[in-house]
N, C-alpha and C positions, 0 to 999 in steps of 0.2 A: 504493500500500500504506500504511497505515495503521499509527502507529505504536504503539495499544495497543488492544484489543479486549475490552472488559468483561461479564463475562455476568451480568446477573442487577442487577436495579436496587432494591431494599432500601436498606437502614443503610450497609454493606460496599460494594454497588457504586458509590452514588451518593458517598460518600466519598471513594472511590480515583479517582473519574472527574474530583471537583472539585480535587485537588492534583493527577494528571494534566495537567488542564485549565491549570493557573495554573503548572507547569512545562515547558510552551508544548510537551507532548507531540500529537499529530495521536491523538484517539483518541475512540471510539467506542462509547458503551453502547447492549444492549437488556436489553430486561426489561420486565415490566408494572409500571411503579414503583408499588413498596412493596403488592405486589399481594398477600400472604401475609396483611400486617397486616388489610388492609383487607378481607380474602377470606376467609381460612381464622380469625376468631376471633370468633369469638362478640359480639354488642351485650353491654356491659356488664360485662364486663372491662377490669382493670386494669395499667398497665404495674405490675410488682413493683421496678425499679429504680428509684430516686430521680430525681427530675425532672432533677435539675444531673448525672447519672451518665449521661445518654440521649440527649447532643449526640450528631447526626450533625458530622461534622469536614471543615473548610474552611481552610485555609490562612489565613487572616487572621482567624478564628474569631468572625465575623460572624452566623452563624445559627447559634446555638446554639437548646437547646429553650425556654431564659428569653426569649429575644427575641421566637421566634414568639409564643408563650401572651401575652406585653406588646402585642404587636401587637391579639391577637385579643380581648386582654381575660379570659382565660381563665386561671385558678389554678394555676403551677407550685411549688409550697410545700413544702420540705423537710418528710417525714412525711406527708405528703397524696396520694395515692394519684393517679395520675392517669390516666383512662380512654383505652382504647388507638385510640380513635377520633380522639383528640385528637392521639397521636402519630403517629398514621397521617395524618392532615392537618400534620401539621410535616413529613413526609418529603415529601409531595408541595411545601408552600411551600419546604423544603429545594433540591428538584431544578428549581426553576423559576428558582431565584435563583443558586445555588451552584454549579452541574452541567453540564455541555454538556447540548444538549436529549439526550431517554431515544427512542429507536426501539422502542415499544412492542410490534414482533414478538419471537416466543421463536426461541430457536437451535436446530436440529435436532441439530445435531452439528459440531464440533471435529473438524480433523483437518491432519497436515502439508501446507501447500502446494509445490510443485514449485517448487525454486529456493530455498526455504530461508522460514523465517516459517512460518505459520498461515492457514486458510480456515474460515471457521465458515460454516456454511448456514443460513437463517432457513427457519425456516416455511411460508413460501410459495417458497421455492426459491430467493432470491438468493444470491451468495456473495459473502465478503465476505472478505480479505485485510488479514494484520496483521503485522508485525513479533514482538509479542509478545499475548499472551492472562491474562485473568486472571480466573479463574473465584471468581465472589461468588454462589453460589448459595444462601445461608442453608444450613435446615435441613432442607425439604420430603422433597429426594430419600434422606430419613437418616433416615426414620420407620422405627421398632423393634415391631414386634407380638410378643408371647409363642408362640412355637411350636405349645400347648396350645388357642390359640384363632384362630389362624392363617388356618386353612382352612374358616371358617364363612361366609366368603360378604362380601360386601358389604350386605348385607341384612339380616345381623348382627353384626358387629362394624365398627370402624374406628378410626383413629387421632384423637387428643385434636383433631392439627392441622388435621380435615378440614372441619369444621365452623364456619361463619358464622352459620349460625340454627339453635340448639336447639328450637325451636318443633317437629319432626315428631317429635320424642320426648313430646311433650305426650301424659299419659293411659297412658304405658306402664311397664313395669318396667325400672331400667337397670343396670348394673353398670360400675363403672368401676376399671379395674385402678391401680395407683400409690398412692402416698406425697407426692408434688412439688407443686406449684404448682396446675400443670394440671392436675391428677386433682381437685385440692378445689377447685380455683374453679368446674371445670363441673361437678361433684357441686353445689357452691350451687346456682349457675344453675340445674340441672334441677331441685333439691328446690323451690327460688324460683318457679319457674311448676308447680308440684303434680305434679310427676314421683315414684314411688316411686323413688328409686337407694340405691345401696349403695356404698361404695367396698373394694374388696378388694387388701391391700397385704400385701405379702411382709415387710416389714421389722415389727419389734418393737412399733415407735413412728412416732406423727406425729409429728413434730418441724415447731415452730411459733417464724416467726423472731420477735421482741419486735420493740417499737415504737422504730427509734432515738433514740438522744440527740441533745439539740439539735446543731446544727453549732456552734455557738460555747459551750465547756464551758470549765471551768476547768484550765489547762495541764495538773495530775497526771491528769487522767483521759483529755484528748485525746494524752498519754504514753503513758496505761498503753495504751487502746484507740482509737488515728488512726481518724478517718472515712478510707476510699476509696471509689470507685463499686464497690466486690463487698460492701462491709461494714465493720465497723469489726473492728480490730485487727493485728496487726505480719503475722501468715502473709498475711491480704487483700493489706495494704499491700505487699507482696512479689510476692503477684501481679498487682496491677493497678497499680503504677508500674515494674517490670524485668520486663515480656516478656523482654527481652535475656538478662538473666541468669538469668530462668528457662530458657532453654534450651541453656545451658551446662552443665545435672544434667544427669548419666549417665541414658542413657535409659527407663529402667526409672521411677526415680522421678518422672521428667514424667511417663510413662504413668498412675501412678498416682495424681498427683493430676488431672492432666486428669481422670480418672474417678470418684474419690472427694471430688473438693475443693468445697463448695460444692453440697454434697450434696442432696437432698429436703429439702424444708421447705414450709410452708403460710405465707404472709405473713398479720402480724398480725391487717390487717384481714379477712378473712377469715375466724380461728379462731370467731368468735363462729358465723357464719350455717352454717359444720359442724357445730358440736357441736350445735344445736340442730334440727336439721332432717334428719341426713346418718348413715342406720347406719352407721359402720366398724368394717370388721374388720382388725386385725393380725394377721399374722404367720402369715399363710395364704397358699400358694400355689395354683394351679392346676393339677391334675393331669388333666384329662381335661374335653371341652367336646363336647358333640355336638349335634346338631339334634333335638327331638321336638315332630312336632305344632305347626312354627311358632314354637318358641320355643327356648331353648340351655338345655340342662341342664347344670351344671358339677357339677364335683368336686373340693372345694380342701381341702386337707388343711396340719396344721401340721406344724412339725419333731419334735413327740412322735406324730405318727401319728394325729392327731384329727381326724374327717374332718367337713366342711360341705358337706351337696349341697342344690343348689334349683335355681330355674328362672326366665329372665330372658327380658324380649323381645332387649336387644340391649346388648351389650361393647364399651364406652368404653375403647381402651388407652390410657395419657397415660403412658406408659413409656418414653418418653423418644426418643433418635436415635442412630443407631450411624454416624458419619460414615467408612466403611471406604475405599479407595482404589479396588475392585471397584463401586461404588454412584455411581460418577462415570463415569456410561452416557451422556452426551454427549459422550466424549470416544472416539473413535474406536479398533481394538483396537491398532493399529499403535503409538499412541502409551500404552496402557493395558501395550505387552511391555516400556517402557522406563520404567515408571514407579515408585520404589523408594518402597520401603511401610516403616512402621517395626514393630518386633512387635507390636504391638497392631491391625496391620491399616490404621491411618489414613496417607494421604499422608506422605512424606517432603518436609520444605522447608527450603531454606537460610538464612541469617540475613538475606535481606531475601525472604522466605516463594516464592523461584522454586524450582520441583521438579527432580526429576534431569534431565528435558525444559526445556533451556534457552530460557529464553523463555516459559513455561508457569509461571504464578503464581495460590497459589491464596492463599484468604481466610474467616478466620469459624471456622466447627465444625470444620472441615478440616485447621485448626491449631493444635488444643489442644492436642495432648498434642506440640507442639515450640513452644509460645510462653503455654500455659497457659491458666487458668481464665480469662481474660477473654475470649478469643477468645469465648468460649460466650455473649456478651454486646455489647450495643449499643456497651457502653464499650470494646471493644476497637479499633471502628473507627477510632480518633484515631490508635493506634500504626503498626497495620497499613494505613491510608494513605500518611502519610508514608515510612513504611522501605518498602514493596512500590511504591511509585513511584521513589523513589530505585533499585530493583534495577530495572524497569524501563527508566530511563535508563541504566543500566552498560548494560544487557544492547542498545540499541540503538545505544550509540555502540560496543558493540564489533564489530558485525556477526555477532555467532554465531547459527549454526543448526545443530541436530541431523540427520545425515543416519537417514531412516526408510524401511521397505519400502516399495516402492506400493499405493498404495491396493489394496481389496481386500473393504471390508467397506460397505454404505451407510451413512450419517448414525443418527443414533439418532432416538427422536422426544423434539422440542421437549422443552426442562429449563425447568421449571416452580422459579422460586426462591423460597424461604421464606424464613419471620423467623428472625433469632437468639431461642436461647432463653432465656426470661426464668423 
């Protein structure tokens, strides 16, 4: 038996595997490493986080993303944008160097082993036996679609994250729902290769982040507003150097910044090739989407009652991820009746992120709203390595396991893990 069991080989998994690794735990990653980056996004897109903010994290902190890019020769420059193709080959030199090797099969399903520990079953039907578990799944299994356009088909709409080649939308009409990031860099993208799109966002305004200040400013300013890897200023700095003490707030108010903190925004580089290229509309929602003749007829109206109908080939959501505790469908039911939720619907974790299932640790989106806005981000992985392997070690020199029904239900299929979101 093994004494840790990581799902999902991204930022989070490969992180947690290489301090695992180097605190001489017996443990085990699969995943198609950094399969999301490299899979689900688009050629020519940008990380949004600062180069020196998008270390994956190693115990002696050896490969960070400055090192790879000096190796390869390749530009990591404060303010300089740096394309996600580049990061996704830093994850892969990450895990070849820093990582026990990645078992490139997916996991079908989690579930209690007999005697106490964990069995996860791969893909092809092996099973495999662990003392403890820790589920690094990124974002994938947490794609959010609007109810209004829901049921159109795959043929018509999909998530921002589904996509690697925008090229089969070439020549057609697009609509892309959202405010964030994602809605306006693939709104370029497709305007960029002659696509008609649109973007259509509930909210008032884009909100477009400015060009940071140098990292080296003159003391009154790096006072008044600290650089950290979410952003510059004291609320960032709060939440990206005390996870800990963010999740000491009474629960409510985690809740609500995990959800509001860090809000939609379009990064700078960007704003130019929108406005120039990109109809948007604010502050219209969706009220009604139906199929006619091959193509989606919508109906979006404002909050004063003004209504916008037309007609699209196909509905880009980039609305974002609703990481709920019901949406972790790899995880068998027996251990889904013991597993406590906070009100907001997302996982319950302890202070070194193990859930009410002793021995059962999760990582990433999973645990924003009890360790905050960075989790939602590459930079969170440095914290939540070290403290979620330290809770692994209590939890294997203590001997505990959870007594659970018997089995009863089969394996889910294979969990496909995604990027954190940038």
């Amino acid at each position: 038996m093994h004494d840790l069991l990581i799902v999902g080989a991204g930022p989070y998994g490969l992180s947690i595997a290489s301090h695992a690794a180097a605190a001489g735990l017996d443990v085990r990653i699969f995943g198609r490493t950094m399969a999301s980056w490299r899979e689900n996004m688009p050629r020519g897109m940008f990380l949004k986080s600062e180069p020196w903010a998008s270390d994956l994290s190693d115990p002696a902190g050896r490969h960070s993303l400055a090192a790879f890019c000096a190796r390869e020769g390749l530009p990591a420059e404060h303010g300089r944008p740096l394309p996600i193709e580049h990061f996704a080959s830093y994850g892969l030199w990450f895990a070849e160097r820093a990582a026990p090797p990645v078992d490139q099969r997916l996991i079908g399903g989690v579930r209690p082993a007999p005697g106490g520990g964990y069995e996860a079953r791969t893909e092809d039907g092996e099973v495999c036996r662990a003392r403890a578990v820790a589920l690094a799944v990124g974002v994938l299994p947490f794609t959010e679609i609007p109810a209004a356009v829901r049921g159109l088909g795959d043929a018509h709409v999909s998530h921002s994250s589904h996509h690697a080649d925008l090229r089969r939308f070439a020549g057609q009409d697009m609509t892309v729902l959202g405010a964030g990031q994602a809605a306006l860099e693939t709104a370029a993208l497709l305007a960029e290769q002659g696509t008609r799109v649109r973007v259509l966002a509930r909210s008032s305004r884009v909100n477009w982040n400015t060009l940071p200040p140098p990292l080296r400013r003159p003391w009154r300013e790096s006072l008044r507003a600290p650089h950290t890897g979410l952003g510059c200023g004291w609320r960032n700095t709060f939440y990206a150097r005390t996870p800990g003490l963010f999740r000491r707030l009474p629960e409510p108010s985690r809740a609500r910044a995990a959800a509001d903190a860090l809000g939609p925004a379009g990064a700078w580089w960007v704003r130019e090739r929108v406005e120039r290229a990109v109809d948007v509309r604010v502050g219209h929602h969706v009220e009604s989407a139906e199929l006619a003749g091959g193509r989606v007829r919508i109906r979006a109206a404002t909050r004063t009652g003004e209504e916008l109908r037309f007609t699209t080939d196909h509905v880009i959501a980039a609305t974002g991820f609703r990481a709920s505790t019901d949406r972790l469908t790899v995880l068998a039911p027996e251990l889904h009746a013991h597993l406590r939720s906070l009100t907001d619907g997302t996982p319950y974790v302890g202070d070194r992120f193990e859930t009410s299932c002793p021995g059962l640790f999760l990582a990433g989106l999973t645990t924003a709203s009890s360790f905050g806005p960075a989790m939602r981000f590459v930079y969170g992985a440095a914290f939540t390595a070290e403290r979620l392997v330290r809770g692994v070690e209590r939890h294997v020199r203590s001997g505990r396991h959870a007594a659970f029904p018997a089995q009863s239900q089969p394996c889910a299929e294979p969990v496909r893990s995604g990027r954190s979101s940038e």
